[in-house]
Rosetta silent file (secondary structure, phi, psi, omega in degrees, C-alpha in Angstrom):
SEQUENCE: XXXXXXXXXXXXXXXXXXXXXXXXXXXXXXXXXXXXXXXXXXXXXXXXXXXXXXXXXXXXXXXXXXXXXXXXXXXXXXXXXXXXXXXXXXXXXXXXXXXXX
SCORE:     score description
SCORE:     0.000 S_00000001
   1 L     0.000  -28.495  174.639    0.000    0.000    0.000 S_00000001
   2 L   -64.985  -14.813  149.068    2.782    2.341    0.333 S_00000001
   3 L   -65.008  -33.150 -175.305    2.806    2.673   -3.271 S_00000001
   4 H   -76.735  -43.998  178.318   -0.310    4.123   -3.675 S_00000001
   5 H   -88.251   29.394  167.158    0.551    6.688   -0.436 S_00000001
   6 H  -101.198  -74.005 -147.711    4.325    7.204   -2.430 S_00000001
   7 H   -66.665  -35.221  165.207    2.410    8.161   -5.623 S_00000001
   8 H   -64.938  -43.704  160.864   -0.337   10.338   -3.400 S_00000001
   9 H   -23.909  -62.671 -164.490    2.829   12.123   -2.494 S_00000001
  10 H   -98.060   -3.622  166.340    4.372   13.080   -5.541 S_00000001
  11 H   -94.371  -10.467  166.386    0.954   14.166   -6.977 S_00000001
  12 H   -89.832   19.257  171.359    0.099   16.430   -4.008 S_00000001
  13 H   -98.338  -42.220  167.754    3.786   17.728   -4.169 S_00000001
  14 H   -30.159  -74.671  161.426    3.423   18.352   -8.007 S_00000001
  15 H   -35.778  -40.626 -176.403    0.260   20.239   -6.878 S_00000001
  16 H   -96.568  -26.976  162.525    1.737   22.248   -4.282 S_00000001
  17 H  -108.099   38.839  163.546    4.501   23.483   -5.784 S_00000001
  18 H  -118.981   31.205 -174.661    2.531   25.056   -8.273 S_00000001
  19 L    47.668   34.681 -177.315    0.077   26.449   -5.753 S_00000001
  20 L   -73.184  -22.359 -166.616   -2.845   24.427   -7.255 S_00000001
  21 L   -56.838    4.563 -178.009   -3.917   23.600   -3.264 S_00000001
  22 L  -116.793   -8.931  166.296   -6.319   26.599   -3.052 S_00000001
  23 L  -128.289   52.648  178.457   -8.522   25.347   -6.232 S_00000001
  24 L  -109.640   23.362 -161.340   -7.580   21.591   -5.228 S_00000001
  25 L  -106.761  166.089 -146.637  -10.680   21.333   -2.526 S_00000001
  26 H   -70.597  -49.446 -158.465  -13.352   18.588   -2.434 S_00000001
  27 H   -66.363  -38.123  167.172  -16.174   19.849   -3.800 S_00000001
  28 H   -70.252  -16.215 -171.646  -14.150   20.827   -7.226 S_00000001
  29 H   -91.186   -8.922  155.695  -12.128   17.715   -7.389 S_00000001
  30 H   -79.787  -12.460  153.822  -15.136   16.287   -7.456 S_00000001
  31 H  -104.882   -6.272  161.173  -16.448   17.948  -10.139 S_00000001
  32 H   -88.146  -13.345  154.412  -13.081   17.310  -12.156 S_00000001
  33 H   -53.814  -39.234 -165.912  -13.807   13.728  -11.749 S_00000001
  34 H   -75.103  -52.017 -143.206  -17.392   14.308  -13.527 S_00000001
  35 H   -74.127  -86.532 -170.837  -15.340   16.600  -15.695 S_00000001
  36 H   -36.428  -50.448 -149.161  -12.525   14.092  -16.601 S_00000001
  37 H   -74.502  -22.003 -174.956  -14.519   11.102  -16.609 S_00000001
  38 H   -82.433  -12.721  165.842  -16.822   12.712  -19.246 S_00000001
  39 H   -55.513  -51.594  155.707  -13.703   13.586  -21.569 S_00000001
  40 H   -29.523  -68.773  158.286  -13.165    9.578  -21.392 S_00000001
  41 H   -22.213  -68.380 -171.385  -16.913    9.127  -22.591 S_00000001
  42 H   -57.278  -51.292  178.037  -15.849   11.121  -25.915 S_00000001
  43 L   -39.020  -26.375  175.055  -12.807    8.567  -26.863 S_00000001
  44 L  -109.593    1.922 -178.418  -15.656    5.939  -26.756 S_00000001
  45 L   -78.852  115.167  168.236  -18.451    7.604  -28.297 S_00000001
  46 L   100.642   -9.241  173.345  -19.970    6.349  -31.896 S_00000001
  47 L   -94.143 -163.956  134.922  -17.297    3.611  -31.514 S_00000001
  48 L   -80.889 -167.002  163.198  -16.301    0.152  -30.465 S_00000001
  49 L   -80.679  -21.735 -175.798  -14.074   -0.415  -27.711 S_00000001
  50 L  -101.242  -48.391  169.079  -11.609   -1.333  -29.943 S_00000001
  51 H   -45.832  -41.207  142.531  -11.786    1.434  -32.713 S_00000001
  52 H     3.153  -70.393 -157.848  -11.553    3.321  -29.416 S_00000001
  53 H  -103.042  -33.699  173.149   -8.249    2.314  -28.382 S_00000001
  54 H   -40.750  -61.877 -158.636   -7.132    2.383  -32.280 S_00000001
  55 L   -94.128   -4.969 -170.016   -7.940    5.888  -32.504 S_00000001
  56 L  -159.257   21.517  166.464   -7.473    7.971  -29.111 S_00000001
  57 H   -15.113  -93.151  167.094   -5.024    5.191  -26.853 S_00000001
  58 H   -26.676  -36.521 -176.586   -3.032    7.981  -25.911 S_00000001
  59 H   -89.461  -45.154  169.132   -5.691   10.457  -24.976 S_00000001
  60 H   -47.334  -60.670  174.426   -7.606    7.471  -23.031 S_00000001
  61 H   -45.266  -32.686  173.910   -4.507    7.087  -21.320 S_00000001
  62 H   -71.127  -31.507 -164.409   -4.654   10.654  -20.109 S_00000001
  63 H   -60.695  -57.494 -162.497   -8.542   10.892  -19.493 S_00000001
  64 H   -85.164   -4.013  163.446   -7.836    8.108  -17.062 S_00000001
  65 H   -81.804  -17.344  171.858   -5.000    9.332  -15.444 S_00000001
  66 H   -42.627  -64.097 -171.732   -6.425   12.442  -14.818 S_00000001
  67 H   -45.713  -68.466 -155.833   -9.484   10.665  -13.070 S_00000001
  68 H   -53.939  -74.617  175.506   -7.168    8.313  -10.983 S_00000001
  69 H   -27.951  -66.793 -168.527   -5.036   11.968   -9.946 S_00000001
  70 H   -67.819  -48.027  136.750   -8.075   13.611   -8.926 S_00000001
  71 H    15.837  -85.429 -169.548   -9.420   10.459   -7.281 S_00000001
  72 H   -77.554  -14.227  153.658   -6.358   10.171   -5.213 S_00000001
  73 H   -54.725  -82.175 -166.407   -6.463   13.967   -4.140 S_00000001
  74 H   -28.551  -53.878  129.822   -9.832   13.773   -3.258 S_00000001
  75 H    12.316  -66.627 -166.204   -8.618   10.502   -0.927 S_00000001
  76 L   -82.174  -11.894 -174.016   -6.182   12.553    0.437 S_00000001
  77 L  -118.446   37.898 -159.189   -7.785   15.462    1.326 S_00000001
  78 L  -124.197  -10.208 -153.924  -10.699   13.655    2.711 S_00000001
  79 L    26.711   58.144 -158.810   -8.274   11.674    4.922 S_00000001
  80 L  -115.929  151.352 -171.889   -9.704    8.318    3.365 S_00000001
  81 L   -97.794  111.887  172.457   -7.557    5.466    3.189 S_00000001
  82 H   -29.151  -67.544 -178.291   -7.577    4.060   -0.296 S_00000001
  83 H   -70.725  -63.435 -175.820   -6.928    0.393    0.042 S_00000001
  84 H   -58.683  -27.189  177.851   -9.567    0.497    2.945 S_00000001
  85 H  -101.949   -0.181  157.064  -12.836    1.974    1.452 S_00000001
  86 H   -55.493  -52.995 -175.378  -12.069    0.006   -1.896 S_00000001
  87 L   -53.267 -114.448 -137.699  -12.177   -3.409    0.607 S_00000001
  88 L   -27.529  -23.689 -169.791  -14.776   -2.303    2.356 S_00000001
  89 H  -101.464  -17.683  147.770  -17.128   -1.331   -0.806 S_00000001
  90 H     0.977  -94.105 -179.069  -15.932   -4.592   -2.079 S_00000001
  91 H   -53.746  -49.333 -171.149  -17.246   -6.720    0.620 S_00000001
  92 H   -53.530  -52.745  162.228  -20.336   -4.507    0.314 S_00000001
  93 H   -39.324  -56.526 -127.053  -20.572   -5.423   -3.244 S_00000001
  94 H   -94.563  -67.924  168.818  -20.126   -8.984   -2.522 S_00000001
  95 H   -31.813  -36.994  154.719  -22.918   -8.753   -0.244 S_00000001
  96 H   -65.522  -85.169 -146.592  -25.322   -7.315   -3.060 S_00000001
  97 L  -118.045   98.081  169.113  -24.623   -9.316   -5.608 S_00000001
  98 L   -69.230  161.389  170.918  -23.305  -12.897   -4.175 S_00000001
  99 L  -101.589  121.223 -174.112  -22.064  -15.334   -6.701 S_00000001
 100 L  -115.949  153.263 -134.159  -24.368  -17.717   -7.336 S_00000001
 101 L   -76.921    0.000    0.000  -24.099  -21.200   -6.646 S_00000001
């Protein structure tokens, strides 16, 4: 797990020393998730998944690091532990929809 709080690191250091921390606060990084994630949506729109990946890899690749960056602010400035509310909505999941026998 200490990768994920190494890499939370160097993107809130990135962030800070370009003084992004004053429009870095929850309610907007939560709309640059909505933001991001709908940028993704165009790379797949009118396509396949694979014509997709043909045509806009590279940009997909950004869309979703973007998300995952804001994501992992949002995490941090939330004080939420990553690896714990994924398990936990897991198990929660699991608990919805059991696998059935």
């Amino acid at each position: 797990m200490s990768e994920i709080k190494d890499l939370i690191n160097t993107i809130n250091e990135f962030r800070d020393a370009r003084n992004w921390r004053q429009y870095h606060n929850p309610k907007d990084l939560a709309i640059s998730i909505s933001i991001e994630a709908a940028e993704l949506l165009e790379d797949f729109q009118w396509k396949s998944s694979e014509e997709a990946l043909k045509a806009n890899e590279e940009n997909i690749r950004e869309e979703i690091a973007d998300i995952l960056i804001y994501s992992l602010m949002l995490c941090s400035d939330l004080d939420m532990d990553v690896k714990e509310i994924i398990e936990e909505k897991i198990v929660k999941n699991g608990r919805k929809y059991p696998v059935k026998e």
